[in-house]
C-alpha positions in Angstrom: 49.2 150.0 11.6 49.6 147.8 8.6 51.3 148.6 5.0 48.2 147.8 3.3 45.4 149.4 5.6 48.2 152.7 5.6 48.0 152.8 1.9 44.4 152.5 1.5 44.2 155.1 3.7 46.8 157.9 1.8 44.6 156.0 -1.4 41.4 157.9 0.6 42.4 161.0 1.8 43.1 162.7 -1.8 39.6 161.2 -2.3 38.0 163.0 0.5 39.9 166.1 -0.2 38.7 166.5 -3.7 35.2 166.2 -2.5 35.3 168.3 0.2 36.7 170.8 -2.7 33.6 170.6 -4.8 30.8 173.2 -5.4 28.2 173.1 -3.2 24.5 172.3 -5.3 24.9 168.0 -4.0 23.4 166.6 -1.7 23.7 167.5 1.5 26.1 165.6 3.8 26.8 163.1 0.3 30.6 162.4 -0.9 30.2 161.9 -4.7 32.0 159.2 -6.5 32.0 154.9 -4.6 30.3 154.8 -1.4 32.4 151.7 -0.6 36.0 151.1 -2.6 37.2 147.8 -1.9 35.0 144.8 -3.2 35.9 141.0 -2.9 34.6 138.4 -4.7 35.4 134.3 -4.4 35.9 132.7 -7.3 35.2 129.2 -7.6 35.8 127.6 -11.0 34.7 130.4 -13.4 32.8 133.4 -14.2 29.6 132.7 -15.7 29.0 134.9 -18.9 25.7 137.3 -17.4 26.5 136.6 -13.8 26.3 139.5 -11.1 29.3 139.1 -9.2 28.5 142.7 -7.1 26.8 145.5 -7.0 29.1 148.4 -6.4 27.9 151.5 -4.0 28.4 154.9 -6.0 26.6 158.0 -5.5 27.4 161.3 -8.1 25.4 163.3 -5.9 23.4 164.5 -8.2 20.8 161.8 -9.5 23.8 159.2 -11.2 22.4 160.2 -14.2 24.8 159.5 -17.5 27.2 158.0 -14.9 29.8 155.9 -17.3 32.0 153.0 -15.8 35.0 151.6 -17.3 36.4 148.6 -15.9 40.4 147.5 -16.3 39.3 143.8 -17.5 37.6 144.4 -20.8 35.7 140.9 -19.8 33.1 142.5 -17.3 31.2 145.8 -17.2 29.0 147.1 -14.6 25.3 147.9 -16.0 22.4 149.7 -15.1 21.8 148.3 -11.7 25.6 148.6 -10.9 26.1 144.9 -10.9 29.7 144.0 -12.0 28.9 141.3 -14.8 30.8 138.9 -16.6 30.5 139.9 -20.5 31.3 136.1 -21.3 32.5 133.2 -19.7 35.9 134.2 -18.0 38.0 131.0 -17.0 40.9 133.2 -15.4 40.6 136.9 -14.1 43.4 139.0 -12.8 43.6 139.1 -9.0 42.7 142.8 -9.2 40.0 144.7 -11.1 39.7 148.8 -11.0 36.4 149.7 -11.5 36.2 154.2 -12.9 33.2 155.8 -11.9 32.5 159.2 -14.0 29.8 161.5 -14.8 29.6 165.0 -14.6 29.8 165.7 -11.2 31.8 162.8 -10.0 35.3 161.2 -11.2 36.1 157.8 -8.5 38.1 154.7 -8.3 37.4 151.2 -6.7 38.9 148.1 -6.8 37.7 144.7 -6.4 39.8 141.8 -5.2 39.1 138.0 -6.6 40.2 135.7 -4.2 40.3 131.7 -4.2 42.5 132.0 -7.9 44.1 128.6 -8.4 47.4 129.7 -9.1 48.3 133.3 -7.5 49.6 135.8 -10.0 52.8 137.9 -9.3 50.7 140.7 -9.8 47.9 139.6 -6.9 46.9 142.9 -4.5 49.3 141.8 -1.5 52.3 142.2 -4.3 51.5 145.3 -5.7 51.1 146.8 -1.9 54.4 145.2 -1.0 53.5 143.2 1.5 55.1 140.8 3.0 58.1 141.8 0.6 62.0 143.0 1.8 63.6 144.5 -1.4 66.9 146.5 -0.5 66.3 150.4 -1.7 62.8 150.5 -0.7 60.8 151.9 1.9 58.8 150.0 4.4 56.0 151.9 2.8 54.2 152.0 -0.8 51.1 152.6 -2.3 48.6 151.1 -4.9 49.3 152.3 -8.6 45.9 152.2 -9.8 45.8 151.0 -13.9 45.4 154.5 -16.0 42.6 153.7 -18.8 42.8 155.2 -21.8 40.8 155.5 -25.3 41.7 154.7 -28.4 42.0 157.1 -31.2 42.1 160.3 -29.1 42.5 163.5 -31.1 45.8 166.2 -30.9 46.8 168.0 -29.5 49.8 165.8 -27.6 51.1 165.3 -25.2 48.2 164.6 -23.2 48.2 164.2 -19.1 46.2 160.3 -18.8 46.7 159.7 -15.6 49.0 160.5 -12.0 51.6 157.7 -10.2 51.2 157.9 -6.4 53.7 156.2 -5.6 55.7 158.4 -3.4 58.0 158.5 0.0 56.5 161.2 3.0 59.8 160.4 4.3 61.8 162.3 1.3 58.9 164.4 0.2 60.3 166.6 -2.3 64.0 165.1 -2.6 63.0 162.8 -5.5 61.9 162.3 -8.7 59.3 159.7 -10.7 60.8 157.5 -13.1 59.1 155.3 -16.0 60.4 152.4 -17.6 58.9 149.6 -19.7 57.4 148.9 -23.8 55.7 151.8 -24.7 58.7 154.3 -22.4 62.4 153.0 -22.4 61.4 149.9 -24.6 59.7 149.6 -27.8 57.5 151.5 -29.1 59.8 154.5 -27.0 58.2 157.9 -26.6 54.9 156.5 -26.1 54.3 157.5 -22.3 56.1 160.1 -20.4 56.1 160.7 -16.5 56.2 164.1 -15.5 59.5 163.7 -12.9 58.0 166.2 -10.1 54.5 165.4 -10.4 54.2 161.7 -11.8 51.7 163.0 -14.1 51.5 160.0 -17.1 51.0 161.6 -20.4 50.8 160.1 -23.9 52.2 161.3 -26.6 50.6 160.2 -29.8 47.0 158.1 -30.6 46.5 154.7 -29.2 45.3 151.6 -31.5 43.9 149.0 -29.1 43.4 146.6 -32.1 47.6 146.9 -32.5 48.2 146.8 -28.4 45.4 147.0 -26.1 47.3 147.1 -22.9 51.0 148.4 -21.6 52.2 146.9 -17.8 55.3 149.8 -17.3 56.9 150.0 -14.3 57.0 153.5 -11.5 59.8 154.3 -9.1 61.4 157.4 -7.6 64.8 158.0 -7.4 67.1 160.9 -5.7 68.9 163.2 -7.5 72.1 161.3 -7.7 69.8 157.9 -9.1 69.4 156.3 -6.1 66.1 153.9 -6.1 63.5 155.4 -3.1 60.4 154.1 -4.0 59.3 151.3 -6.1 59.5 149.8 -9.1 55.8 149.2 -8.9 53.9 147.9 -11.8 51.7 150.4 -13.6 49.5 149.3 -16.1 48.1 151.3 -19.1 44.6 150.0 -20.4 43.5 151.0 -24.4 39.3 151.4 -24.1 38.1 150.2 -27.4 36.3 152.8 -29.3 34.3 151.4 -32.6 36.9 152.2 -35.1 36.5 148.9 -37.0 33.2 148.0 -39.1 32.9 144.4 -39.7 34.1 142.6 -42.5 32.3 139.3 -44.1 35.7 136.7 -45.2 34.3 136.8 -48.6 32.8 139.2 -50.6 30.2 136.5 -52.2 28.7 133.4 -50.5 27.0 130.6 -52.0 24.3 128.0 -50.9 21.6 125.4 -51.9 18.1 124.6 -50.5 16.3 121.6 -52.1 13.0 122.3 -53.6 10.0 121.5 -51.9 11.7 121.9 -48.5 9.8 122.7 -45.5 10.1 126.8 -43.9 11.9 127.1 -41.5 14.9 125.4 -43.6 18.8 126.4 -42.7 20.1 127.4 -46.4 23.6 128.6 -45.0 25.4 130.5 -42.5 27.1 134.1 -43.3 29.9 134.9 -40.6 31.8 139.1 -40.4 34.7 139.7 -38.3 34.7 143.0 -36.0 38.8 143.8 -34.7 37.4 145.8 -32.2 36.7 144.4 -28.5 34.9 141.3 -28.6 33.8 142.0 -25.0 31.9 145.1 -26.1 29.4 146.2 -28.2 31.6 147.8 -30.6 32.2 143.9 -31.8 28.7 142.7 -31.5 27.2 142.3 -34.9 23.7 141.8 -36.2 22.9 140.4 -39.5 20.0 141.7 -42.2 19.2 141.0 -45.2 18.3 144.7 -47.1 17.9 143.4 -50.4 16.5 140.3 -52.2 16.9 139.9 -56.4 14.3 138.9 -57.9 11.4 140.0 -54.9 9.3 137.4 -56.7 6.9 135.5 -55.7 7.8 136.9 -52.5 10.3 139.7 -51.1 10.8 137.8 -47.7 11.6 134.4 -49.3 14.3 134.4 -47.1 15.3 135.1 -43.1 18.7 135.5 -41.3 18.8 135.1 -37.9 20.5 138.5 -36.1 23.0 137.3 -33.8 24.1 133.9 -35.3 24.0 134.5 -39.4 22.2 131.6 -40.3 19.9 131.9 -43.6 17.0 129.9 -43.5 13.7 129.6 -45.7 10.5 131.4 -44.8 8.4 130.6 -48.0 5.9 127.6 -48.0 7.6 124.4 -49.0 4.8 124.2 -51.8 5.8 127.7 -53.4 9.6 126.4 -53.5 9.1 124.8 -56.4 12.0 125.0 -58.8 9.9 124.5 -62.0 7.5 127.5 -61.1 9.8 129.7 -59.7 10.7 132.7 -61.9 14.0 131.9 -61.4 16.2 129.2 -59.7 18.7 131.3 -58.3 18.0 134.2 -55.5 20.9 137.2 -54.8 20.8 138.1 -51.2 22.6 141.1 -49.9 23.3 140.5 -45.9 24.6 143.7 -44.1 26.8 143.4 -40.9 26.0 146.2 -38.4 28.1 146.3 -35.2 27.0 148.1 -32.0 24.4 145.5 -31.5 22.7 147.2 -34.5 21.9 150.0 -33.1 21.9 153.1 -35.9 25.1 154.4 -34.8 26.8 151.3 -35.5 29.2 150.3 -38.4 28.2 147.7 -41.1 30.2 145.5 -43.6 28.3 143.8 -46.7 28.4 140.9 -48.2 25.8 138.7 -51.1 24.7 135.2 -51.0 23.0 133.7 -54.0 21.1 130.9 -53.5 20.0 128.4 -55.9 17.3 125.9 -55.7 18.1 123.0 -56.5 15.8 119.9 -58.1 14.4 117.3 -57.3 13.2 114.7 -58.9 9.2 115.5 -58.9 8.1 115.3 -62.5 8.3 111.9 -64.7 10.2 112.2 -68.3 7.4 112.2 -71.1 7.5 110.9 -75.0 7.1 114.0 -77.2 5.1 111.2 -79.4 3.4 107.9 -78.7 4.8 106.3 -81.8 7.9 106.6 -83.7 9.4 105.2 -87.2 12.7 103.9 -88.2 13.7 102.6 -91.7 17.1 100.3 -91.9 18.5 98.5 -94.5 18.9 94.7 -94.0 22.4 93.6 -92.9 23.6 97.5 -92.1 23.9 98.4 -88.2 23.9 101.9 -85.9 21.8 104.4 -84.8 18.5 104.4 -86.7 16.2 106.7 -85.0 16.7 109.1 -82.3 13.5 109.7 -79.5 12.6 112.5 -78.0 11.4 112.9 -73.9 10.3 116.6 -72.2 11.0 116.6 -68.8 10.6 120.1 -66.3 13.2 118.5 -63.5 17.0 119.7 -64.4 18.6 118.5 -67.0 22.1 118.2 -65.9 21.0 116.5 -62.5 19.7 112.5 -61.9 16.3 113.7 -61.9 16.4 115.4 -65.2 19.1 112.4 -67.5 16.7 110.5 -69.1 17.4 106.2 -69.2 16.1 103.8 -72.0 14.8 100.3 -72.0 13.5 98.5 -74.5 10.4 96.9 -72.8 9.2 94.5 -75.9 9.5 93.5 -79.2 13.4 92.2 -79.3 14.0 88.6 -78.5 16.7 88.3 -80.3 18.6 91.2 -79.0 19.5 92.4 -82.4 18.6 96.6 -81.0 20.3 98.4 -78.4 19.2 102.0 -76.7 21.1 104.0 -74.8 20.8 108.2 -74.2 22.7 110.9 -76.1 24.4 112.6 -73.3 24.5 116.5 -75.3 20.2 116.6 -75.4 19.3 113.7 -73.7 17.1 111.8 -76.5 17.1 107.8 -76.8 19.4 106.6 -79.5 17.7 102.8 -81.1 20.9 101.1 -82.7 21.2 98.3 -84.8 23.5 96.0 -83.2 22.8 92.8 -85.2 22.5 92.8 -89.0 18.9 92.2 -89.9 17.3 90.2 -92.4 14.6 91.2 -94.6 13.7 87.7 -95.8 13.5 86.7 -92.4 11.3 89.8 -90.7 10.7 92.7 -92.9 8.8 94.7 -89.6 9.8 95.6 -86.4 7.7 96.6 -83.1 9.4 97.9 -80.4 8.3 99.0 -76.6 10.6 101.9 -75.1 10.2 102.9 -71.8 11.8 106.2 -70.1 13.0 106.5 -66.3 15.6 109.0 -64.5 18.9 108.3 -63.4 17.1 109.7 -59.7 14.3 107.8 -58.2 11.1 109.9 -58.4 9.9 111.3 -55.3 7.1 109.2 -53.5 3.7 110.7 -54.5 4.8 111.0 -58.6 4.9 108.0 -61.0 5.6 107.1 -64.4 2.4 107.6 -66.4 1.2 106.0 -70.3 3.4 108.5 -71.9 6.8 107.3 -70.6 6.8 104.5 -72.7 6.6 104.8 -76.9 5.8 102.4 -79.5 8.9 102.2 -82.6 8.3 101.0 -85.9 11.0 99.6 -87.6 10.5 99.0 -91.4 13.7 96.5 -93.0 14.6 97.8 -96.2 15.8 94.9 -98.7 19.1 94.8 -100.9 21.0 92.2 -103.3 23.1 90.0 -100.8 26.0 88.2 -101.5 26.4 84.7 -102.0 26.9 82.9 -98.9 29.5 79.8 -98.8 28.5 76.9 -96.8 30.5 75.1 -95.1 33.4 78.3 -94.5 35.6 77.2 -94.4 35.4 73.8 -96.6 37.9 71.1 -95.3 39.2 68.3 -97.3 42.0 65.4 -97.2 43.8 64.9 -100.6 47.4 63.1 -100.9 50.0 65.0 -102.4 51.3 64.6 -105.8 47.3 63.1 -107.2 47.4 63.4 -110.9 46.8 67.0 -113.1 43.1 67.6 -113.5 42.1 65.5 -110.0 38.9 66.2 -108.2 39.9 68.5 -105.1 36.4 69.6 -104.3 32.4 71.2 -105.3 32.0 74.8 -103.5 28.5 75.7 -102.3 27.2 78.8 -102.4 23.8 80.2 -102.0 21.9 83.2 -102.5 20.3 84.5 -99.4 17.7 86.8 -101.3 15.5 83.8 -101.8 12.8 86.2 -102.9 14.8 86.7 -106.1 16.2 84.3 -109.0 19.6 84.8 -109.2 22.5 82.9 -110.8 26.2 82.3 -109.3 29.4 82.2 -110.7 32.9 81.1 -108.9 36.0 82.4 -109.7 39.8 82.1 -107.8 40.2 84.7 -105.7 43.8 83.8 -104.0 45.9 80.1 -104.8 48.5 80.8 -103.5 50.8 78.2 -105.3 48.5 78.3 -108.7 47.5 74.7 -108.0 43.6 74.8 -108.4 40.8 75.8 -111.0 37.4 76.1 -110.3 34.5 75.3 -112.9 32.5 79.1 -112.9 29.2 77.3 -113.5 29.2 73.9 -111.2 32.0 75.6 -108.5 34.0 72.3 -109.0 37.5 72.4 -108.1 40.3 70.5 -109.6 44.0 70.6 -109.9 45.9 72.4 -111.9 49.7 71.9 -110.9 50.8 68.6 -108.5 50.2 69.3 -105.2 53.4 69.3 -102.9 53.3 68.9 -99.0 56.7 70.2 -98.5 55.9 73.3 -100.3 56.4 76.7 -98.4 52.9 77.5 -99.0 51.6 74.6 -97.0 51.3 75.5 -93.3 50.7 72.6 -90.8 49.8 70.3 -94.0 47.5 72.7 -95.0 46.7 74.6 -98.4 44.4 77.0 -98.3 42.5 79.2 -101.2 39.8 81.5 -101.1 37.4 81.9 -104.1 34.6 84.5 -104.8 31.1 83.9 -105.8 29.0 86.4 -107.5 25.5 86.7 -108.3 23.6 88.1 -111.5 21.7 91.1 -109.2 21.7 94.7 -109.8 24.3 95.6 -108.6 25.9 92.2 -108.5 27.2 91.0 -105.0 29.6 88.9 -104.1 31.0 86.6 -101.8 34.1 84.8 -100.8 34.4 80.9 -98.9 37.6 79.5 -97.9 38.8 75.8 -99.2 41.4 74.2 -96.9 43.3 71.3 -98.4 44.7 68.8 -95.7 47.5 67.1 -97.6 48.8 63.3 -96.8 52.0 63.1 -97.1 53.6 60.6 -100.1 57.0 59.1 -100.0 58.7 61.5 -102.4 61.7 62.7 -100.5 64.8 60.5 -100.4 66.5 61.2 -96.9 69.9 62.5 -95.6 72.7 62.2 -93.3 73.6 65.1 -90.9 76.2 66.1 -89.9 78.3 66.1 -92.9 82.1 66.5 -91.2 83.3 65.0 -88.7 87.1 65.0 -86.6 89.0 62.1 -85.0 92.9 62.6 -83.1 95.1 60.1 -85.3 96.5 58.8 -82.1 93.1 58.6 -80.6 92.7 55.2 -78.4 88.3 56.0 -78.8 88.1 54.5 -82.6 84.4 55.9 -82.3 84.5 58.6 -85.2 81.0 60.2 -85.1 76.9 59.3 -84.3 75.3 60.5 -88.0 71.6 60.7 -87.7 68.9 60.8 -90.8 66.8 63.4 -92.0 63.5 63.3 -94.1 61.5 65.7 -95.5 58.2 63.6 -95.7 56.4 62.2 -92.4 56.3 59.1 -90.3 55.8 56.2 -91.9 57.7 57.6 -95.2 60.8 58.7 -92.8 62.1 57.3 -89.9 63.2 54.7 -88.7 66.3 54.9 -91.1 69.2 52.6 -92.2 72.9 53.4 -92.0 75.3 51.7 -93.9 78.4 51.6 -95.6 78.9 52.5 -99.5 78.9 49.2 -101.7 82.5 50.0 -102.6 84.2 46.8 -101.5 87.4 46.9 -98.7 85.6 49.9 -96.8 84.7 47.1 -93.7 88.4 46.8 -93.2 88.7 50.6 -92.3 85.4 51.6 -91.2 82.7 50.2 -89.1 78.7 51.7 -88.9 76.5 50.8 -85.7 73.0 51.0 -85.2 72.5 53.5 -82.5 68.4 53.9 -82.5 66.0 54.5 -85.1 67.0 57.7 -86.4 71.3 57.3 -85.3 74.0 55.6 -86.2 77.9 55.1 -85.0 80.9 55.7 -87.2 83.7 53.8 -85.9 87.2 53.3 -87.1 89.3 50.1 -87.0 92.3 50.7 -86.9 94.1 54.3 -86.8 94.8 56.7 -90.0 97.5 59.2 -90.7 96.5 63.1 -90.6 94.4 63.6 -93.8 90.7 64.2 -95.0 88.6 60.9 -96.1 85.7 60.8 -98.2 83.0 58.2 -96.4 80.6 57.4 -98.4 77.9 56.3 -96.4 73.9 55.0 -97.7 70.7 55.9 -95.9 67.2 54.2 -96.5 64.2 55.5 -94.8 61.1 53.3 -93.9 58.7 54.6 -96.7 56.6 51.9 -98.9 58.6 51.7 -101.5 61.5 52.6 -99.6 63.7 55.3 -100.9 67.5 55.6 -100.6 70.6 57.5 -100.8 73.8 57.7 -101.0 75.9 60.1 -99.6 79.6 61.0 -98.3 80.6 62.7 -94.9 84.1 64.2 -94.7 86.5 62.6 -92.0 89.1 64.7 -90.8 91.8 63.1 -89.4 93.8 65.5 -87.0 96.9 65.6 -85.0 96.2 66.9 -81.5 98.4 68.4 -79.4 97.6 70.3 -76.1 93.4 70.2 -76.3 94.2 71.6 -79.9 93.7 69.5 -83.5 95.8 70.7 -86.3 93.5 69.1 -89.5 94.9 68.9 -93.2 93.6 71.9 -95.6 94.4 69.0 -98.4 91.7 67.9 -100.5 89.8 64.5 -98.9 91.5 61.2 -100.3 88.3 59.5 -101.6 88.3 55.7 -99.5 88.3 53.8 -102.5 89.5 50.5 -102.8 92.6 51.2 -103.8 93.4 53.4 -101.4 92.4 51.1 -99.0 94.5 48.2 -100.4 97.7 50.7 -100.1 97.3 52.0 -96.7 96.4 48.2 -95.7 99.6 47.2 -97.3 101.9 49.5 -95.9 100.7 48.6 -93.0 102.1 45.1 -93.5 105.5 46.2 -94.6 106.1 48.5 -91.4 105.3 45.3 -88.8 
């Protein structure tokens, strides 16, 4: 015979023996507990959640009635017409599922086997039987370890006997003992589970949490006295029940959510989500939502539903009572209550609030508080000179409650501007151009009102979103006004004391007054001008210089002040820019003013000398460079034309180490020309080695006798 069929068989015998053991008062001829123990079932792809897989044969005896079944796999559980059934969609199961039958006259275990797994776990039913299997120290034989289930949270006192291994040898019947290792015996947590060594009674020795460890896979063998492996190790595994020890638990304490007004029933306002630890394949995790309370209950205490299973808040009031502008209030307080157990009354809750606000839209137009409005401003003053005032039910701090200003009419030349006060929401009319109260003394404006948020399609803006603003000008005494400002004119420099410069016009602008002006200097600069107070003519006072540090760009500028006879007088101020011609007045000069020469130089070329002029082209340049009248200086020196502003100094002959005095005369090209004469230091150097060594002596002046002596020495040494 077989290993396996052999070990189902000692699996049934103990099975038949404890029923044959039973008080009589069953049925007559009826074993209690599974009819038929060993189930297969193919599986092809996956489980579907709901699915009946089988229906399992189990008779108590005695009606079935409060029969319980617990099944190793916390993924399926058999129901009311013993059908083993998927409690979700299971993508993998384990090869082998032990099914616990138990009521009050009956306590029975089956197994179902799930073939056609993709992959086969080391833990499949041929492995756990041995088949197929030569390990050295075991017997040819050995029999199914059933899993041992076990509820959570059991009570003292401990230990407590769970379950029995069977794994035994009828070849060494008593001459060994049971031995259990694994986490939760020999391995952390240690002490958990004990095995009786004669019987191989499993106990426990303290409570179980299945929401810390909800299974334990230890390992059963015997030994012989000495420690000798007999049996074994076969895999027992320990399975925690889940017992509903955990209520659920929202994430937050408070939720919030929006639902636009005017939106239809049936609306999904938001979603509340609790969190069960306990077995998500059982009831003890399956939650149902409620709402218990709702504050305010007005107009309606069900203005709100929550759907059970999924959480999701949604609106059961008519979309025409959700109105935010009639609703006592625009927020709602919501308190949800988590019940697990499928809400049944034993279950556990967890509670949570949601407050809900309604939010606006855009369904009612701004409105003037008054058709017409008055302003009063003074003439030539600007800002804010009347503030407007809208109602308007929608939200003030959303689009469709802000208010936005236009004006409509009435301002052509652009002189107001509107815009909205951000801290109340009125229109603020600004003066952004002065006005004029001789020009337009009155002022009708159109204003029209709108929200940032378009309105909604069946409401428009109506007569009283637009006003009507008066605006009154108020008049005061004006300054003078000067006309042109600035005034521009061309005078030469240096005109005569007491010339005409130029007639300043100013005018009064309140031409609905008689008023007299009087001009007075305000800023010269330079003190050159005076100004008649009656006729505002101007005339010199001091010569007028071009070159004068005052004059920017040949121009002079002064500012004078006009002032009227009003009460109070006003003033005003005009500019006068003087462009000045430029007159020959400034005799030019040579630069540079020193110049060095090696005495044994073979280049005679001393210097290039150019001309400077303080007046402009065609008093200045081009210049003339020549020699000082003193006779004999053409025997030494020698002055080239280099272009119109440049000339060469050249020696004629070489010079013994010593400064000379050139004196040199300049003419510029000015009508009259002016002249002059001036000297530029020669220093003549002995160079040695890229370095000059000059005289610290005073210059010898070229005069002509100096001239005649150095010529004549010169004679005496050939």
């Amino acid at each position: 015979m077989e290993i396996g069929v052999c070990i189902l068989l000692a699996f049934l015998v103990p099975q038949v023996a404890r029923v044959g053991g039973q008080e009589d008062g069953g049925h007559e001829g009826c074993v209690p507990g599974f009819q038929v123990k060993h189930y297969q079932v193919a599986f092809s792809g996956a489980f579907q959640k709901g699915q009946a897989l089988i229906q399992v044969e189990f008779d108590d005896c005695a009606g079935n009635e409060d029969v319980k079944f617990e099944v190793s796999d916390p993924s399926f559980h058999v129901n009311g017409d013993l059908n083993l059934v998927p409690l979700r969609d299971v993508l993998y199961s384990r090869p082998v599922l032990f099914i616990h039958g138990l009521s009050a006259h009956a306590d029975d275990m089956a197994h179902v086997e799930i073939t056609g797994l993709p992959v086969q776990s080391p833990h499949t039913l041929r492995n756990m039987l041995g088949v197929g299997q030569s390990q050295p120290f075991r017997s040819k034989r050995s029999l199914l370890v059933p899993p041992i289930i076990v509820t959570e949270n059991q009570r003292a006192p401990f230990p407590r006997i769970i379950g029995k291994s069977h794994v035994f040898s009828t070849e060494k019947l008593g001459n060994h003992i049971f031995r259990l290792t694994g986490p939760g015996a020999d391995q952390d947590p240690r002490g958990l589970f004990t095995i009786d060594i004669d019987t191989g009674e499993v106990s426990v020795s303290r409570s179980l949490d299945r929401e810390a460890i909800d299974s334990y896979e230890l390992e059963v063998s015997t030994t012989d006295f000495a420690g000798n492996l007999v049996e074994g190790p076969v895999i027992l595994e320990i399975i925690v029940i889940d017992q509903n020890d955990n209520r659920p638990i929202f994430r937050e304490t408070r939720y919030t959510g929006e639902v636009l007004e005017g939106s239809p029933t049936g609306t999904t306002v938001m979603t509340m989500t609790a969190f069960d630890a306990d077995d998500p394949g059982t009831d003890n995790a399956a939650l149902r939502y409620n709402i218990v309370r709702q504050s305010p209950d007005k107009p309606s205490p069900n203005m709100f539903y929550i759907d059970a299973e999924r959480g999701d808040i949604v609106t059961v009031i008519s979309h025409k009572l959700l109105d935010r502008e009639t609703l006592p209030t625009t927020t709602y307080e919501l308190e949800i209550v988590a019940k697990d157990m499928s809400g049944s009354e034993v279950g556990l809750t967890g509670t949570a609030t949601a407050t809900i606000t309604i939010t606006d839209k855009n369904d009612h137009a701004p409105e003037f508080t008054h058709p017409l409005f008055e302003a009063y401003v003074y003439e030539g003053s600007t800002g804010v000179v009347v503030n407007l005032t809208v109602d308007d039910r929608d939200d003030p701090d959303t689009g469709a409650g802000r208010a936005i200003y236009s004006i409509i009419n009435g301002d052509p030349t652009l002189s107001f501007e509107i815009k909205t006060n951000p801290d109340n929401n009125e229109g603020m009319l600004s003066v952004v151009k002065p006005l004029d109260y001789e020009a337009t003394a009155f002022h009708t404006l159109l204003i029209k009102v709108e929200n940032e948020d378009a309105l909604v399609p069946d409401v428009g803006y109506g007569p009283s979103s637009t006003a009507t603003v008066h605006v009154t000008v108020l008049d005061i005494n004006e300054g003078p006004v000067f006309f042109p400002d600035p005034l521009t004119v061309t005078r030469m420099e240096n005109i005569n004391l007491g010339s005409f410069v130029a007639s300043l016009n100013a005018t009064d602008p309140d031409i609905l007054q008689t008023q007299s002006i009087r001009y007075a200097v305000l800023r010269d600069p330079a003190g050159w001008l005076s100004v008649s107070p009656v006729t505002g003519t101007v005339n010199t006072s001091a010569s007028l210089d071009r070159e004068s540090p005052y004059v920017h760009d040949n121009k002079y500028t002064a500012v004078f002040i006009a002032t009227d006879n009003g009460s109070p007088p006003a003033t005003g101020t005009g500019s006068l820019v003087i462009y000045l011609e430029d007159y020959n007045d400034n005799a030019p000069y040579v630069v540079p003013t020193v110049a060095r020469v090696c005495e044994d130089a073979h280049d005679m070329n001393v210097a290039i000398v150019g001309g400077r002029d303080k007046d402009l082209p065609p008093n200045a340049a081009p210049f003339k460079i020549e020699l000082g009248k003193q006779p004999g200086l053409d025997k030494t020196w020698k002055v080239t034309r280099v272009n119109s502003t440049h000339s060469q100094i050249m020696l004629l002959h070489s010079l013994k180490k010593a400064n000379y005095q050139l004196p040199l005369l300049i003419t510029d090209s000015g009508v009259p020309p002016l002249s002059n004469n001036t000297e530029v230091k020669v220093q003549v150097c002995v160079c040695k080695k890229n370095k000059m060594h000059c005289s610290s002596a005073h210059s010898y002046r070229a005069s002509l006798l100096m001239l005649l002596a150095t010529l004549l020495l010169t004679l005496l040494c050939l």
